[in-house]
C-alpha positions as CSV (number, residue, x, y, z in Angstrom):
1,X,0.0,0.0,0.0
2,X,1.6,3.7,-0.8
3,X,1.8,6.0,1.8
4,X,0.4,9.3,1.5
5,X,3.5,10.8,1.4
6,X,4.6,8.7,-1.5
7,X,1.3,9.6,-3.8
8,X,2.1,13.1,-3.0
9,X,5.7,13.1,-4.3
10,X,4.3,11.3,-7.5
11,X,2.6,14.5,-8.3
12,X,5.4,17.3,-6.8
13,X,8.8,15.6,-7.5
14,X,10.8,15.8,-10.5
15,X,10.7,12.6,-12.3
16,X,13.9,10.9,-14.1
17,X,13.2,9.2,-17.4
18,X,15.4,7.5,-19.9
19,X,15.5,8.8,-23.5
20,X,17.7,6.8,-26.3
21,X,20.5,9.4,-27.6
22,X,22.6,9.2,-31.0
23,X,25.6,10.8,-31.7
24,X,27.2,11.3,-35.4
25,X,28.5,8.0,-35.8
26,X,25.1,6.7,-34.8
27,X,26.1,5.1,-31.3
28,X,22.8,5.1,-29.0
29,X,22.9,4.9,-25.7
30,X,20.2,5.5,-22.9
31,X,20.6,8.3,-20.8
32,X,18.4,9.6,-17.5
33,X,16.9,13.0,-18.2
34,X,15.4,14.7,-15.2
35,X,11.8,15.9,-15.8
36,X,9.9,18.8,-14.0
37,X,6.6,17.5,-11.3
38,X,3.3,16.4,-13.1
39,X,1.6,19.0,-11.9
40,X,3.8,21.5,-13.5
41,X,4.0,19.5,-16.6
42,X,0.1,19.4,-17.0
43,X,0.4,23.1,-16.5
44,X,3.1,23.7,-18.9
45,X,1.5,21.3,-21.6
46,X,-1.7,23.5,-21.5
47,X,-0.1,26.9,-21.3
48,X,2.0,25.9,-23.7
49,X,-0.8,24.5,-26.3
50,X,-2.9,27.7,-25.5
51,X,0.1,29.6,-26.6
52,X,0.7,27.8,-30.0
53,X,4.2,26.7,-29.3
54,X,3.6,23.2,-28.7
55,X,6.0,21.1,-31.9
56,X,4.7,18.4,-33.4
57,X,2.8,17.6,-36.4
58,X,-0.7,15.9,-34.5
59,X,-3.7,16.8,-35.8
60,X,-5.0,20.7,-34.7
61,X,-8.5,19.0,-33.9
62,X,-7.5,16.0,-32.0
63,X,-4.7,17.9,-30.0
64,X,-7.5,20.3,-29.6
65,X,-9.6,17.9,-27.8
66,X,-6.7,16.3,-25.7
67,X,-6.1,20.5,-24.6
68,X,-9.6,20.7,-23.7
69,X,-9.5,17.4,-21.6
70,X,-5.8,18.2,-20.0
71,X,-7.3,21.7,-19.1
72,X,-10.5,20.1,-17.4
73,X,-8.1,17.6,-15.6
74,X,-6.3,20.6,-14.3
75,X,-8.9,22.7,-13.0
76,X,-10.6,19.7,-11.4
77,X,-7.4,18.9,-9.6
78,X,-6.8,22.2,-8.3
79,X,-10.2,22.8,-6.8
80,X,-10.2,19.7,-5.1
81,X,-7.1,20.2,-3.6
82,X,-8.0,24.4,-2.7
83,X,-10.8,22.9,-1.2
84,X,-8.3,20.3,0.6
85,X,-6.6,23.0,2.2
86,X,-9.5,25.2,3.2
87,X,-10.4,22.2,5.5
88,X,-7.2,22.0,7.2
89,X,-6.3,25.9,7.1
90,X,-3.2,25.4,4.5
91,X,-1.9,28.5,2.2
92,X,-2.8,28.0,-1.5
93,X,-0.4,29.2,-3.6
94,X,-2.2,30.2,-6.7
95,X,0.7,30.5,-8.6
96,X,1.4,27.1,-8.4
97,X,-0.6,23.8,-7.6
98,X,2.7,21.2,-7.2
99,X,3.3,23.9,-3.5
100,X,-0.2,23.6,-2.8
101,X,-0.7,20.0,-2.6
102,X,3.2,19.8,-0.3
103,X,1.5,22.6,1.7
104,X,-1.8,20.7,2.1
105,X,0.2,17.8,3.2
106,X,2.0,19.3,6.1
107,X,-0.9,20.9,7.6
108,X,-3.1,17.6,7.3
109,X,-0.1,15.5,8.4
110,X,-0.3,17.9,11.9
111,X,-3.6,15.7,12.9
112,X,-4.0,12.4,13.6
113,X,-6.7,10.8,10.7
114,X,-8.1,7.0,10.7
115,X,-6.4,4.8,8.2
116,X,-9.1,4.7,6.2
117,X,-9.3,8.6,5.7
118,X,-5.4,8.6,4.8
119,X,-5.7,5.6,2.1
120,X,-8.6,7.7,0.9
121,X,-6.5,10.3,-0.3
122,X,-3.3,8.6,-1.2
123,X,-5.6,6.5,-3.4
124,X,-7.3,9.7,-5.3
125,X,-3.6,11.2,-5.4
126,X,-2.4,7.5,-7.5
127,X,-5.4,8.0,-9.3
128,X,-4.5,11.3,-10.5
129,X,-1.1,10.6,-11.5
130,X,-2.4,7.7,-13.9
131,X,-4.8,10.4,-15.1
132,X,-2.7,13.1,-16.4
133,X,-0.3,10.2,-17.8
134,X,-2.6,9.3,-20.0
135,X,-3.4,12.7,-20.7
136,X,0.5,13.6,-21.0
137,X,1.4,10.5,-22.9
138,X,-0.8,8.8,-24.1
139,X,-0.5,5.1,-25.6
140,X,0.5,4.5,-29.1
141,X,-2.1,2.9,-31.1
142,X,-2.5,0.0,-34.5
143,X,-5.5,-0.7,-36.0
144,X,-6.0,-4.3,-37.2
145,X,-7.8,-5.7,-40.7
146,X,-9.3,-8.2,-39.1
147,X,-13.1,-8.1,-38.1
148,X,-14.0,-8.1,-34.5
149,X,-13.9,-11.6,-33.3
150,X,-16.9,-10.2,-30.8
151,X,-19.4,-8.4,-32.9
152,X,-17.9,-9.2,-36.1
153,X,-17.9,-5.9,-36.9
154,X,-15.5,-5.1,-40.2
155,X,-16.3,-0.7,-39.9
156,X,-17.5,1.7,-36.9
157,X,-18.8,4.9,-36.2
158,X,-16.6,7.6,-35.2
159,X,-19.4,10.1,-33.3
160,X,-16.7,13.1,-33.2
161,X,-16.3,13.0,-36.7
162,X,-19.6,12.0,-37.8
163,X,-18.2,9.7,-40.4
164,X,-17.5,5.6,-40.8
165,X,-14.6,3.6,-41.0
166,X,-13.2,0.7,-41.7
167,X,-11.0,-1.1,-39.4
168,X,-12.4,-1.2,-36.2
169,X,-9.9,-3.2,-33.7
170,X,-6.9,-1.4,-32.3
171,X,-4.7,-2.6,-30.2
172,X,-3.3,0.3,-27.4
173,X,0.3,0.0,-26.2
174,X,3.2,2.0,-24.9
175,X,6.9,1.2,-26.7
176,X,9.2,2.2,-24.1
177,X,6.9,-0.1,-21.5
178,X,9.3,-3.1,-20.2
179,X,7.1,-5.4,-20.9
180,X,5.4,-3.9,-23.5
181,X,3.3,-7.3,-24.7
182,X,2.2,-7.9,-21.4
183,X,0.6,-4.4,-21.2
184,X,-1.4,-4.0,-24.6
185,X,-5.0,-3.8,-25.0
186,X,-7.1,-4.2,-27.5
187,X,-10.3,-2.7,-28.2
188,X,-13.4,-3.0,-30.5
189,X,-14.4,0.8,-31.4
190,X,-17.6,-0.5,-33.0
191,X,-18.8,-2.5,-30.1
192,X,-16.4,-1.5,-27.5
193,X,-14.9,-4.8,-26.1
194,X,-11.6,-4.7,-24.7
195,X,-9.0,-7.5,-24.2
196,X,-5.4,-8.5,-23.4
197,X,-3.3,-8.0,-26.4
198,X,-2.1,-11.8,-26.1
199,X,-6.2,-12.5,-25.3
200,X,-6.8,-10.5,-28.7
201,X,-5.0,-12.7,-30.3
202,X,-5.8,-15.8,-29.3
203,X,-9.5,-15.1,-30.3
204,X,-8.6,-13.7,-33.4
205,X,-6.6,-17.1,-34.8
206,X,-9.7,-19.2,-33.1
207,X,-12.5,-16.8,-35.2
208,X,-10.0,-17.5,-38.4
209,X,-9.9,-21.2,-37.9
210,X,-13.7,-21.5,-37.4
211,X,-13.8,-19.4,-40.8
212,X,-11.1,-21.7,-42.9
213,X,-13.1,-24.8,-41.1
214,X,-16.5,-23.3,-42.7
């Protein structure tokens, strides 16, 4: 079980990550690269966007969606945690949310508070972090030709666009994730099933069987 005092630092610490560098004669090697807290980061990513300097070449209206969520993410987060300190007489900083949160934890840490109470908010703190990961990084994604070994679906219906397609399994994964394979999903964006990548496709060679058998 995490500590309270762990979920916190997941959100106000820097965090070191390891990036693959080249040099001229194309030598890679990995190297740790300190990164700023999430909190800043998801603060940074949405100034940034609402400024126009974010690089990259994704698409304006689906970055523009993943701004809109990151920014709602954001805002939820910091109310909850003003509203955090108002009940345990902290200082908000309203400059920045990653002093907030530290602040809120010294002033609740003052007290004692049932087990339950302090898992309560380490838990919504973990839950956090995994949030504005996703939001921050989110997986890579391949769609598949086959049809959906659930609905049989071969097309679905994309309701932001408003249009059809073809191709409706994708499997959801993240390349720099040690175990990679073990992690994917799968999902069916016509019917919404979800699976292990390995239980993808396992049902995908059984449904192709059952067709060469018929």
């Amino acid at each position: 079980m995490i500590t309270l005092l762990e979920s916190v630092d997941l959100l106000t610490k820097p965090r070191v990550s390891k990036v693959v560098q080249s040099n001229e004669a194309g030598i890679t090697c990995t190297s740790p690269v300190e990164l700023p807290p999430l909190l800043d980061a998801l603060d940074e990513a949405i100034r940034s966007n609402m400024g126009g300097t974010t690089s990259g070449g994704s698409d304006p209206a689906t970055r523009s969606l993943v701004d809109a969520g990151a920014l709602m993410k954001l805002m939820q987060i910091s109310s909850t945690v003003m509203s955090w300190c108002r009940s345990v007489d902290a200082v908000i900083d309203k400059q920045s949310m990653t002093v907030t949160l530290r602040r809120w934890y010294v002033k609740f840490n003052e007290c004692q508070h049932e087990d339950g109470m302090v898992n309560w908010y380490a838990n919504q703190i973990v839950k956090w972090e995994g949030q504005i990961l996703a939001l921050l990084d989110p997986p890579k994604e391949k769609d598949l030709p086959q049809h959906c070994p659930s609905c049989g679906a071969g097309e679905w219906w994309d309701p932001k666009t408003k249009e059809r397609y073809y191709r409706p399994l994708v499997i959801k994964y993240r390349p720099d994730s040690p175990s990679m394979t073990d992690d994917a999903t799968g999902v069916c964006r016509a019917c919404g099933e979800t699976w292990k990548a390995r239980e993808l496709q396992y049902e995908l060679e059984l449904a192709e069987q059952v067709q060469e058998t018929a």
